[in-house]
PDB file of N, CA, C and O in Angstrom:
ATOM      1  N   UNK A   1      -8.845 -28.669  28.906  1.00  0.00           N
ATOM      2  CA  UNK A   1      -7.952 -29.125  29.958  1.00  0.00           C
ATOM      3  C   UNK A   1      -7.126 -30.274  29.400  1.00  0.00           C
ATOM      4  O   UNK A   1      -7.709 -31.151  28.762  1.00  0.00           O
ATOM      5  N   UNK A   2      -5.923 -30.332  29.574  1.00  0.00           N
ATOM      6  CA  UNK A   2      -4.947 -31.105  29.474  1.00  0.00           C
ATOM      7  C   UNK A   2      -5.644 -32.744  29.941  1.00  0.00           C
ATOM      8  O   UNK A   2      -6.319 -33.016  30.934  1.00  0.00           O
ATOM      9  N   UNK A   3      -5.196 -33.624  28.846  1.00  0.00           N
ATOM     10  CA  UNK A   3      -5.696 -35.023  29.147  1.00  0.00           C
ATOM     11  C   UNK A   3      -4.902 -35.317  30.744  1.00  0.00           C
ATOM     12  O   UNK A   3      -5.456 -35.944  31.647  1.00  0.00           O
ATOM     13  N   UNK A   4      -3.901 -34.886  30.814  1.00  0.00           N
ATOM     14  CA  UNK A   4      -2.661 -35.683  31.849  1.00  0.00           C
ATOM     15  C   UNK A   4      -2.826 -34.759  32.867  1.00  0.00           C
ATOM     16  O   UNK A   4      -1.719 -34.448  33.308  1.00  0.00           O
ATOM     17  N   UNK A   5      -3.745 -34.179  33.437  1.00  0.00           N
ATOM     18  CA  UNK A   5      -4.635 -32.954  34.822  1.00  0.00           C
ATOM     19  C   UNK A   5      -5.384 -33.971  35.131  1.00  0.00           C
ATOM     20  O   UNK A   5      -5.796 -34.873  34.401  1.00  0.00           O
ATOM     21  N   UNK A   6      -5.611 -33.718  36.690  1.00  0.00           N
ATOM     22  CA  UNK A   6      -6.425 -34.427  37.548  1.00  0.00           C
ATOM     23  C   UNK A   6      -7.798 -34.184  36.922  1.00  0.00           C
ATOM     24  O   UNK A   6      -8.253 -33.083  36.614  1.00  0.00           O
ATOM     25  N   UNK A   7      -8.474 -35.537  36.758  1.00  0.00           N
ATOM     26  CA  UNK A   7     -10.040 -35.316  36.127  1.00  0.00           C
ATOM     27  C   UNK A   7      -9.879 -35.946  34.695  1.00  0.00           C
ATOM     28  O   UNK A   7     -10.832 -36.499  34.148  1.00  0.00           O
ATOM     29  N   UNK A   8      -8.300 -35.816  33.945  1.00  0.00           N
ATOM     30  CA  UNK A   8      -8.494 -36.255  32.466  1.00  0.00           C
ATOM     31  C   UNK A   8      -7.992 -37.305  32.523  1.00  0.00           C
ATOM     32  O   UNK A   8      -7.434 -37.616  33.575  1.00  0.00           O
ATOM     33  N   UNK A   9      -8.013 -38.199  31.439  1.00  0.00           N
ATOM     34  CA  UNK A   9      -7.617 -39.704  31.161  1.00  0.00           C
ATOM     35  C   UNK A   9      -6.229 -39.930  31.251  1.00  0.00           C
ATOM     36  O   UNK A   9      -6.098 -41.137  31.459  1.00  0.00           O
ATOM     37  N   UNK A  10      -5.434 -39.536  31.215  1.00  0.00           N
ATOM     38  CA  UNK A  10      -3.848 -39.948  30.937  1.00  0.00           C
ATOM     39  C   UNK A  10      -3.227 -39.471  32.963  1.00  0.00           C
ATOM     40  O   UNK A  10      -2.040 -39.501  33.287  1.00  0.00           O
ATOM     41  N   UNK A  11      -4.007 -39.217  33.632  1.00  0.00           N
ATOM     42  CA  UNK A  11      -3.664 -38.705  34.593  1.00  0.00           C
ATOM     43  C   UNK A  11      -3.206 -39.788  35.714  1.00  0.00           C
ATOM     44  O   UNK A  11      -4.171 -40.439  36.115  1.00  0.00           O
ATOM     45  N   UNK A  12      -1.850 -40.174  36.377  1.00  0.00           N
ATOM     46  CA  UNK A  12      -1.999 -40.864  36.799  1.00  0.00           C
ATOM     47  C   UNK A  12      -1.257 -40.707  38.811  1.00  0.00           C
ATOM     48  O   UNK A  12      -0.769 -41.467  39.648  1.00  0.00           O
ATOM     49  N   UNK A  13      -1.577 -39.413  38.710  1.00  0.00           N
ATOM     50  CA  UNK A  13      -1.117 -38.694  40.056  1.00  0.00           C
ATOM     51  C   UNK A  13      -1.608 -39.232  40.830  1.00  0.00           C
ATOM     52  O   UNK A  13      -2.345 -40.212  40.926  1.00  0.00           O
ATOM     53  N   UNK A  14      -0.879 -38.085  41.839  1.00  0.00           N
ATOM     54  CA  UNK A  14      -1.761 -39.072  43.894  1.00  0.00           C
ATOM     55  C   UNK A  14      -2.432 -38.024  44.524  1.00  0.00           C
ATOM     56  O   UNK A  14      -2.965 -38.226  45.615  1.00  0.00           O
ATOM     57  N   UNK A  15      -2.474 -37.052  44.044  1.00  0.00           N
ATOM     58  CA  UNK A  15      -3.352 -35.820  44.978  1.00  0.00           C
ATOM     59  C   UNK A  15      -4.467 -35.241  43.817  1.00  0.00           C
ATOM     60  O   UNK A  15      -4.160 -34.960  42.658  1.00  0.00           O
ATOM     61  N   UNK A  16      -5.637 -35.147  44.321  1.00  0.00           N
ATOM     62  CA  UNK A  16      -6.634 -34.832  43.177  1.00  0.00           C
ATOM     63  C   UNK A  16      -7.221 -34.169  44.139  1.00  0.00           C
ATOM     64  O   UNK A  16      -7.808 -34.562  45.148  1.00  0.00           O
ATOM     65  N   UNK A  17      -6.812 -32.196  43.365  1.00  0.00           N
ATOM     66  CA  UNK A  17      -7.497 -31.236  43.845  1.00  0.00           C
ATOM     67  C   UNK A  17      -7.258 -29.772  42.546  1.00  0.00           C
ATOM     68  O   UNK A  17      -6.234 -29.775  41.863  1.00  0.00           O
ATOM     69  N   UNK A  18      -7.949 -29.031  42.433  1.00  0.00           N
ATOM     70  CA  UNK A  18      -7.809 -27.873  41.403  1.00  0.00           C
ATOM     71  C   UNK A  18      -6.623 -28.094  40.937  1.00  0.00           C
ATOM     72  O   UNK A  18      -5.539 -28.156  41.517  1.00  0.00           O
ATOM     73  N   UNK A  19      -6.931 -28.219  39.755  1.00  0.00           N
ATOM     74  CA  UNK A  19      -5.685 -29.000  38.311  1.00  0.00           C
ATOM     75  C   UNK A  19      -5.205 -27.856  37.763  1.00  0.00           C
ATOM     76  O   UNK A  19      -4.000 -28.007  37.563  1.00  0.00           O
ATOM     77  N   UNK A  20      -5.664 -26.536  37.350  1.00  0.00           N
ATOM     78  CA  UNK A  20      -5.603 -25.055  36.749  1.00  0.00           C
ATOM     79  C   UNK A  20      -6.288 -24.243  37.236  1.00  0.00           C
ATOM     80  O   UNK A  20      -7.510 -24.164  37.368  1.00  0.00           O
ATOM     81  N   UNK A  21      -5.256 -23.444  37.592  1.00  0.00           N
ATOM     82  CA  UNK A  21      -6.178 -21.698  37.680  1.00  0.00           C
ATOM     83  C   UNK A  21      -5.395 -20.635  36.775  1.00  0.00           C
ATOM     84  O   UNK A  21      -4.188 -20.614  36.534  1.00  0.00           O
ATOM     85  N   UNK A  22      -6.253 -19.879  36.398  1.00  0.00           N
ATOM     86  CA  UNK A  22      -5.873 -19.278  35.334  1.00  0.00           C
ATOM     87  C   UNK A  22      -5.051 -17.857  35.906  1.00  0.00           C
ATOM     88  O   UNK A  22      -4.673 -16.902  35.228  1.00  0.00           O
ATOM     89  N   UNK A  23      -4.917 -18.065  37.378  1.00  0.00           N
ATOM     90  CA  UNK A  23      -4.120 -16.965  37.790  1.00  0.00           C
ATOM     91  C   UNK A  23      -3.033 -16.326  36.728  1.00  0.00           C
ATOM     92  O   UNK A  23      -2.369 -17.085  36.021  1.00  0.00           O
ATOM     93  N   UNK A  24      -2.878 -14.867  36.646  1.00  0.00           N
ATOM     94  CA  UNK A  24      -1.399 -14.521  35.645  1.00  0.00           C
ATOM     95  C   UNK A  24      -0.530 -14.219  36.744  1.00  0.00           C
ATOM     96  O   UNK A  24      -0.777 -13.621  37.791  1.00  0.00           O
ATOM     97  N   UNK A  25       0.745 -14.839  36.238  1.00  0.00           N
ATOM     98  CA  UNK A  25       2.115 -14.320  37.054  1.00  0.00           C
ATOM     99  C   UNK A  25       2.280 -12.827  36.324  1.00  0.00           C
ATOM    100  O   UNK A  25       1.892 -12.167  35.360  1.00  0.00           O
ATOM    101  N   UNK A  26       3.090 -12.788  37.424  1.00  0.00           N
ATOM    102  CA  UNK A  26       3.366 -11.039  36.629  1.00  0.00           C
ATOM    103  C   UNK A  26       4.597 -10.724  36.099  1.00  0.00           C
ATOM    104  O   UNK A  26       4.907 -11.770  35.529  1.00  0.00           O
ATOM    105  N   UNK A  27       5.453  -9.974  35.936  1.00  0.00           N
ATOM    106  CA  UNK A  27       6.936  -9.794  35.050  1.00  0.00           C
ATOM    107  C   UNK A  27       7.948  -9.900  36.615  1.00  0.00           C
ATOM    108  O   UNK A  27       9.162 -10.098  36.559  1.00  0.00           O
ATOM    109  N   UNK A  28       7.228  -9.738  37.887  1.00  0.00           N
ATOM    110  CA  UNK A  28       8.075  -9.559  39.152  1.00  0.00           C
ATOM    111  C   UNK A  28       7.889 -11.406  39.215  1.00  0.00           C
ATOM    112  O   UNK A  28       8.623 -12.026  39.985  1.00  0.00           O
ATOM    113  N   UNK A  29       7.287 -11.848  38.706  1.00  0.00           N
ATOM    114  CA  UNK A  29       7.848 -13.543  38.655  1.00  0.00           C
ATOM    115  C   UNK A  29       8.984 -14.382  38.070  1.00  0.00           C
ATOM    116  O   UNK A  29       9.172 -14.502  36.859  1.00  0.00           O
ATOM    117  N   UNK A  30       9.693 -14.927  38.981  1.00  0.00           N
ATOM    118  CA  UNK A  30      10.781 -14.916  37.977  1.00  0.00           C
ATOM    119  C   UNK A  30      11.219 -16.851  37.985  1.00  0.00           C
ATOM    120  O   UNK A  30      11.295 -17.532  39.007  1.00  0.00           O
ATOM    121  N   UNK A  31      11.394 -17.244  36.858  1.00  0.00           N
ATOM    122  CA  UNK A  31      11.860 -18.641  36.631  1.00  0.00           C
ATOM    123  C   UNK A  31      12.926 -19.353  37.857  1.00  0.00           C
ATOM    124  O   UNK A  31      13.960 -18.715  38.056  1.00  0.00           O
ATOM    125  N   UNK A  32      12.765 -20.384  38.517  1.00  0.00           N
ATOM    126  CA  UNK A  32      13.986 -20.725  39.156  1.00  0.00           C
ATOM    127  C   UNK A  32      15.172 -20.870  38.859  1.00  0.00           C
ATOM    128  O   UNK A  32      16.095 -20.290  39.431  1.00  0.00           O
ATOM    129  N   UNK A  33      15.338 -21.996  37.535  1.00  0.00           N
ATOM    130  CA  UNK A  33      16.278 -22.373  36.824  1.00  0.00           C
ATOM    131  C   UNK A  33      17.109 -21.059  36.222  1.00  0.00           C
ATOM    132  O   UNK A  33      18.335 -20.957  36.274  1.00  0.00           O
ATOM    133  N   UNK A  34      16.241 -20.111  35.664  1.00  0.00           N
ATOM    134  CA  UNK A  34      17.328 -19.542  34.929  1.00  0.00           C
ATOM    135  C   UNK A  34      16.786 -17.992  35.323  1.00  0.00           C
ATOM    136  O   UNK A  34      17.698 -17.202  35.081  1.00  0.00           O
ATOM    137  N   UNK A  35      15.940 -17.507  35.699  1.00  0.00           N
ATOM    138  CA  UNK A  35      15.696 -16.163  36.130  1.00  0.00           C
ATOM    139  C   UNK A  35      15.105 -15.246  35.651  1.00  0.00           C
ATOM    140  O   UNK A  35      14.986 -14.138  36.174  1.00  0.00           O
ATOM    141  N   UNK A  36      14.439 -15.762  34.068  1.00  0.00           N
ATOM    142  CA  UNK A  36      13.895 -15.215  32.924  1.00  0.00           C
ATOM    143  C   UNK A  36      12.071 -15.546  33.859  1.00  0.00           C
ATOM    144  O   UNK A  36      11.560 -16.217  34.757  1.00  0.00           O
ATOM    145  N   UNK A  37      11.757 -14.523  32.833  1.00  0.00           N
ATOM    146  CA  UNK A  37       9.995 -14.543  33.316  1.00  0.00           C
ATOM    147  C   UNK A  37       9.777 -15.577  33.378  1.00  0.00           C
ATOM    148  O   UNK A  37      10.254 -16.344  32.543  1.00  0.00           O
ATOM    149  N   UNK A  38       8.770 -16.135  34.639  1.00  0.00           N
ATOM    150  CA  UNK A  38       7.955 -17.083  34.871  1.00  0.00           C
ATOM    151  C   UNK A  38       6.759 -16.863  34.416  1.00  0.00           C
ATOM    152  O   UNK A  38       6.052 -15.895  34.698  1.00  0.00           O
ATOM    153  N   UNK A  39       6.385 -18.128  33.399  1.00  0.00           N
ATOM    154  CA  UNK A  39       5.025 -18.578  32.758  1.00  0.00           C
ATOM    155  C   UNK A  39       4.041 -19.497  33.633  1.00  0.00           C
ATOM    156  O   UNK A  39       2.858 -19.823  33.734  1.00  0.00           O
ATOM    157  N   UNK A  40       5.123 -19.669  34.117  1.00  0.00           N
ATOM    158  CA  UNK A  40       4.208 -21.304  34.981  1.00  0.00           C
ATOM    159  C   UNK A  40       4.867 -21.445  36.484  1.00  0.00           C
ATOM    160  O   UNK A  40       6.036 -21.274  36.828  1.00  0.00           O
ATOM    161  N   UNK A  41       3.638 -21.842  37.310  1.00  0.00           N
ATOM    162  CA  UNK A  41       3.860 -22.061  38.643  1.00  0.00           C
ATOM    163  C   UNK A  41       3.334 -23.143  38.911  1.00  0.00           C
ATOM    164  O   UNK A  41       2.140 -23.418  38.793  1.00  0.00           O
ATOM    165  N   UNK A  42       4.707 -24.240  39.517  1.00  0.00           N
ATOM    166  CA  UNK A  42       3.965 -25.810  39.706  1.00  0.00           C
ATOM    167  C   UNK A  42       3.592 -26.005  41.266  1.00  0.00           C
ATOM    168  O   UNK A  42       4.490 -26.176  42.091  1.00  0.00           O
ATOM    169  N   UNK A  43       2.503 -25.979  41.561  1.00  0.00           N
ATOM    170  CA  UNK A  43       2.137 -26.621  43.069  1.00  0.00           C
ATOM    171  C   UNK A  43       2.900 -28.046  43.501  1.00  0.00           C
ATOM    172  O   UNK A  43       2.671 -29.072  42.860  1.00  0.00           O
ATOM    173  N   UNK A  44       3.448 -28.040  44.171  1.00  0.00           N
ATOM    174  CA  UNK A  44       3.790 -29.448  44.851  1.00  0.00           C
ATOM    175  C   UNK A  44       2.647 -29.575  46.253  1.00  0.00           C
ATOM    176  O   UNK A  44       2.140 -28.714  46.972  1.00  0.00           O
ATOM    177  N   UNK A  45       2.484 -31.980  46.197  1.00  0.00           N
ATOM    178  CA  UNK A  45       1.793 -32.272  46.910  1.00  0.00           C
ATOM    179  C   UNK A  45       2.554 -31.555  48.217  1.00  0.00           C
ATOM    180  O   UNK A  45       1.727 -31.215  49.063  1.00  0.00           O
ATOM    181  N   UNK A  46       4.186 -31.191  48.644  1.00  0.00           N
ATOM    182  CA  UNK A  46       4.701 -30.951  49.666  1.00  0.00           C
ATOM    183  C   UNK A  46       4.210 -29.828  50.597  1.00  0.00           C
ATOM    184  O   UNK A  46       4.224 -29.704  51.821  1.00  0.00           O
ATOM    185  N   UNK A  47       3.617 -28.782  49.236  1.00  0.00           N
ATOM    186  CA  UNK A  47       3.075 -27.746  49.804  1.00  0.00           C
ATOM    187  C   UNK A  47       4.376 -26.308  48.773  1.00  0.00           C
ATOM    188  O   UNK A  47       4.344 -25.122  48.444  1.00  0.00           O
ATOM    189  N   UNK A  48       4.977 -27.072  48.713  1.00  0.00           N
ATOM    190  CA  UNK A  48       6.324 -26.231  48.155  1.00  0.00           C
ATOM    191  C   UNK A  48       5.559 -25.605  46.332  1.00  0.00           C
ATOM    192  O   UNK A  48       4.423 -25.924  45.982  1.00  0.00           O
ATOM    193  N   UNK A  49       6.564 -24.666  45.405  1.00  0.00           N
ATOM    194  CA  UNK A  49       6.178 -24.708  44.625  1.00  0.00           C
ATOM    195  C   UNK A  49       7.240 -24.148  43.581  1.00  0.00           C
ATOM    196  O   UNK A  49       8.034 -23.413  44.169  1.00  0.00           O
ATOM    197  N   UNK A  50       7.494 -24.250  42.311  1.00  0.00           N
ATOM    198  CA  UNK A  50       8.054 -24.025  41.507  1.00  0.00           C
ATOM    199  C   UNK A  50       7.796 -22.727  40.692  1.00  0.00           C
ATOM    200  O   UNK A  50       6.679 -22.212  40.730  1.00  0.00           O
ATOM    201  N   UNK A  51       8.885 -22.140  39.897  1.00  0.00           N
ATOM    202  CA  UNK A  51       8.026 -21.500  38.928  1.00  0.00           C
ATOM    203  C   UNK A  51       9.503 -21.420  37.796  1.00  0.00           C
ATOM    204  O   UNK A  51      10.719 -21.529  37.954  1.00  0.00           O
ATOM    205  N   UNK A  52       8.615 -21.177  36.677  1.00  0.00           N
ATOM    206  CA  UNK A  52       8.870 -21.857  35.171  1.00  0.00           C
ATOM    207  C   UNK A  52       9.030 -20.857  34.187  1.00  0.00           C
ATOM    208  O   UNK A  52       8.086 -20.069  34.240  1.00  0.00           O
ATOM    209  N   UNK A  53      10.042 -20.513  33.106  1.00  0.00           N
ATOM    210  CA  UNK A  53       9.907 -19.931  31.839  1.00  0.00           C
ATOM    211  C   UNK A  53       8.789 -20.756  31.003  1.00  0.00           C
ATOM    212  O   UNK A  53       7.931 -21.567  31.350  1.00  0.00           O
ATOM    213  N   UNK A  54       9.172 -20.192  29.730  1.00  0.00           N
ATOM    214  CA  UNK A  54       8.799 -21.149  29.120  1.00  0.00           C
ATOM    215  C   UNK A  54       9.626 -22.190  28.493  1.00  0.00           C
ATOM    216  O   UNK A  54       9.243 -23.269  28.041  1.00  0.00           O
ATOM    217  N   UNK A  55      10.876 -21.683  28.533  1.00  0.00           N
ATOM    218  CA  UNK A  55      11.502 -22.759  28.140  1.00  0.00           C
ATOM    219  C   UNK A  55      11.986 -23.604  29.091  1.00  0.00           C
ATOM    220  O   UNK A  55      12.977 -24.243  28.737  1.00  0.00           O
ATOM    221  N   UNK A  56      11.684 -23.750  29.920  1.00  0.00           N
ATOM    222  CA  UNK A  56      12.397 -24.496  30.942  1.00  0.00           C
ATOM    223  C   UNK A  56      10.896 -25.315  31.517  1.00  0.00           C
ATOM    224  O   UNK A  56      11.052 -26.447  31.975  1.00  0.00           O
ATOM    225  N   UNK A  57       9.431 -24.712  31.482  1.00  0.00           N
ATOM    226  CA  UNK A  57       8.486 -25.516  31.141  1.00  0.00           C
ATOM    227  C   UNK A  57       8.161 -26.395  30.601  1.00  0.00           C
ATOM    228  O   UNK A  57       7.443 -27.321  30.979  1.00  0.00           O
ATOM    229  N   UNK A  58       9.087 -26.055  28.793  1.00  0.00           N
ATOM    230  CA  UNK A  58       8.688 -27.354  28.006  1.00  0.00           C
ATOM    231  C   UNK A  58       9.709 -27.652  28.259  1.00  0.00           C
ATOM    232  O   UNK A  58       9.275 -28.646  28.842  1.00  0.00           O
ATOM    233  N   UNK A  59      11.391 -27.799  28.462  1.00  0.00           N
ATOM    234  CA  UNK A  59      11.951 -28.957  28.663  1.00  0.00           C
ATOM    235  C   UNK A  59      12.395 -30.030  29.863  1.00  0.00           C
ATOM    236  O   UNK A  59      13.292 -30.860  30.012  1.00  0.00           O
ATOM    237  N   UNK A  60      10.859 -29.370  30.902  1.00  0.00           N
ATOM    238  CA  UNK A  60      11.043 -30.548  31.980  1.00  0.00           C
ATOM    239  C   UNK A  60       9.223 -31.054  32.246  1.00  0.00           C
ATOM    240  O   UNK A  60       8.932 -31.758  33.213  1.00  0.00           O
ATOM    241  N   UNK A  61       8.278 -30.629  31.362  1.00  0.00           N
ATOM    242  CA  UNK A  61       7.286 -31.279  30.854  1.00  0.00           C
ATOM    243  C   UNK A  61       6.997 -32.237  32.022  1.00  0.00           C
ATOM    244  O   UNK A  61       6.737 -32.230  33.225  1.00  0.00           O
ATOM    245  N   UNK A  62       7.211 -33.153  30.872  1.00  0.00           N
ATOM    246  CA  UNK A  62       7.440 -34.957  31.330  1.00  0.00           C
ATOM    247  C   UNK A  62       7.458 -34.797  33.206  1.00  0.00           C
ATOM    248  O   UNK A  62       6.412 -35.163  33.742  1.00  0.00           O
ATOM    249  N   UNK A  63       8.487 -34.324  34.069  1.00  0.00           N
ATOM    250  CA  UNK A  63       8.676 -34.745  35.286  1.00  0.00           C
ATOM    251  C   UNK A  63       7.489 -33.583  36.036  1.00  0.00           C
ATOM    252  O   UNK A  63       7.072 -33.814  37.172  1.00  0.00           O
ATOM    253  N   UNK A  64       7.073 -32.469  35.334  1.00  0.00           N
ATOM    254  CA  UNK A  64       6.022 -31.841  35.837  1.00  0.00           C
ATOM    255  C   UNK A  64       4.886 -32.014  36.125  1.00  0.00           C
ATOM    256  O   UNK A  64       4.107 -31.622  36.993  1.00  0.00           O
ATOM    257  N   UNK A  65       4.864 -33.206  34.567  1.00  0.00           N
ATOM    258  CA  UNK A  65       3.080 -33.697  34.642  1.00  0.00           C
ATOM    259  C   UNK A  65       3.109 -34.722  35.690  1.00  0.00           C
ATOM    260  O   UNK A  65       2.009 -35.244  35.870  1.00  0.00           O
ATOM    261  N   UNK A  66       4.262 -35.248  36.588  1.00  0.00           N
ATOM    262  CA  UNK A  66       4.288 -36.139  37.447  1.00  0.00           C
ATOM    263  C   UNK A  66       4.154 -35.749  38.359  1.00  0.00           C
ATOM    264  O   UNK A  66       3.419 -36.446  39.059  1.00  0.00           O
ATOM    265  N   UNK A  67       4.656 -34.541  38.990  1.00  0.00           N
ATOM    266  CA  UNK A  67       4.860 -33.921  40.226  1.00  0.00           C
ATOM    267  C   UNK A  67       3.685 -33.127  40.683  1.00  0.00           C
ATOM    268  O   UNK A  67       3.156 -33.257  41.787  1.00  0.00           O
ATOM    269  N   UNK A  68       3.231 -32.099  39.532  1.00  0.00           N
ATOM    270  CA  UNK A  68       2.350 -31.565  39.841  1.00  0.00           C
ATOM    271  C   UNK A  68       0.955 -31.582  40.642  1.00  0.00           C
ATOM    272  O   UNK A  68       0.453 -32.689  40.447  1.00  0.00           O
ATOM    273  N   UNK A  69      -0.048 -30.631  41.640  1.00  0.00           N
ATOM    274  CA  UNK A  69      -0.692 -31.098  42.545  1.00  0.00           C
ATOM    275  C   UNK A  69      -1.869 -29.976  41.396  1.00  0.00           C
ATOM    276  O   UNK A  69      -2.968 -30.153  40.870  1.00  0.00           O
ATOM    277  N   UNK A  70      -0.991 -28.983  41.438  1.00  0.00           N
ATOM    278  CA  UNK A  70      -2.154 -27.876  40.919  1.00  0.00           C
ATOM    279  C   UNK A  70      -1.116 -26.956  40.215  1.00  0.00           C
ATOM    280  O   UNK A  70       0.038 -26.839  40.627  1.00  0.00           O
ATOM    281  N   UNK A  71      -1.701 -26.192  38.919  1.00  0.00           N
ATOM    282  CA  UNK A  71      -0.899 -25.168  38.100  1.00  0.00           C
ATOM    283  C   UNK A  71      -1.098 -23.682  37.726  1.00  0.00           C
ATOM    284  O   UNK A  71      -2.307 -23.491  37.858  1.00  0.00           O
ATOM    285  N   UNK A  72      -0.624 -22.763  37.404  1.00  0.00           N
ATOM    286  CA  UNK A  72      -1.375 -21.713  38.139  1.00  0.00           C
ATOM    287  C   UNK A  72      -0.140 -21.301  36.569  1.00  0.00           C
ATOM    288  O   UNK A  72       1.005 -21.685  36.333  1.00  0.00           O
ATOM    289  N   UNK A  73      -1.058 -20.410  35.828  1.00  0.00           N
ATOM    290  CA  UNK A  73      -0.299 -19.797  34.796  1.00  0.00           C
ATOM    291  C   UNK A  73      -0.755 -20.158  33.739  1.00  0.00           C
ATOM    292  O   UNK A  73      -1.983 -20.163  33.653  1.00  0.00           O
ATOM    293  N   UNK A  74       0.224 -20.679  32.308  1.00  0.00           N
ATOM    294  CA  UNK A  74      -0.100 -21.134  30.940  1.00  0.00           C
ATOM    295  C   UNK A  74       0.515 -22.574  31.176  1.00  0.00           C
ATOM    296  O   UNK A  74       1.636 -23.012  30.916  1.00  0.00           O
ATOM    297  N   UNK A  75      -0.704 -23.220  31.814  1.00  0.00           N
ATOM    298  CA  UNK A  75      -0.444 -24.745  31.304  1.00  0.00           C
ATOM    299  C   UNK A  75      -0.554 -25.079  30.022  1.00  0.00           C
ATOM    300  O   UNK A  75      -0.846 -26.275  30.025  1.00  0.00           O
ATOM    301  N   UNK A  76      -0.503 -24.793  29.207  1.00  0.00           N
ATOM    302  CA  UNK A  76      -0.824 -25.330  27.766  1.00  0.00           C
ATOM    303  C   UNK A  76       0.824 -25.201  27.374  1.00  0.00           C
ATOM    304  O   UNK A  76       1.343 -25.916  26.517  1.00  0.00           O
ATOM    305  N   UNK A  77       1.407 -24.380  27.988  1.00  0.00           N
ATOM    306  CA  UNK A  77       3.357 -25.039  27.550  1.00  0.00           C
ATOM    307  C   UNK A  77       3.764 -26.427  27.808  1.00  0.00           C
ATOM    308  O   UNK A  77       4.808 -26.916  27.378  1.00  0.00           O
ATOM    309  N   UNK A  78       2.763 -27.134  28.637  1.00  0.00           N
ATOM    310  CA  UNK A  78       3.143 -28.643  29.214  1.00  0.00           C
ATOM    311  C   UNK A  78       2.753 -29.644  28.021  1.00  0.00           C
ATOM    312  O   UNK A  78       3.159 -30.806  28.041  1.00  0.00           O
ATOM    313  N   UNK A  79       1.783 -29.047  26.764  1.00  0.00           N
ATOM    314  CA  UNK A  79       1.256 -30.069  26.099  1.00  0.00           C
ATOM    315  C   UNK A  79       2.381 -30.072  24.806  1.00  0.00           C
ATOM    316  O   UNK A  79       2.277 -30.898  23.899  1.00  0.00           O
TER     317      UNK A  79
END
């Protein structure tokens, strides 16, 4: 598990509840930003939720590991 997930040391969020599930998205998942397969689905504390290529995973990282409540896919694009 990622140091910067609820439970690891670098973590410095406000909602602490299931950090990863290894759920798979499927090919009918599709990225917000750009429309290409989604790798990653970010839970928001709002209730709302995102979903992610991979490239668009690693280049918004940083504001994910902030936002995030819970992640559902290949978190390991965040490290």
């Amino acid at each position: 598990m990622p140091a910067w997930l609820p439970g690891g040391s670098a973590y410095a969020g406000h909602v602490s509840t299931t950090a990863f599930d290894s759920t798979q998205l499927t090919a009918a998942d599709r990225c917000d930003r750009c429309g290409a397969r989604a790798h990653l689905k970010v839970l928001l504390a709002n209730g709302g939720e995102l979903l992610f290529c991979a490239h668009h995973a690693r280049a918004h990282a940083e504001k994910i590991k902030q936002v995030a409540v819970r992640l559902e896919g290949d978190a390991g694009l965040l490290d």
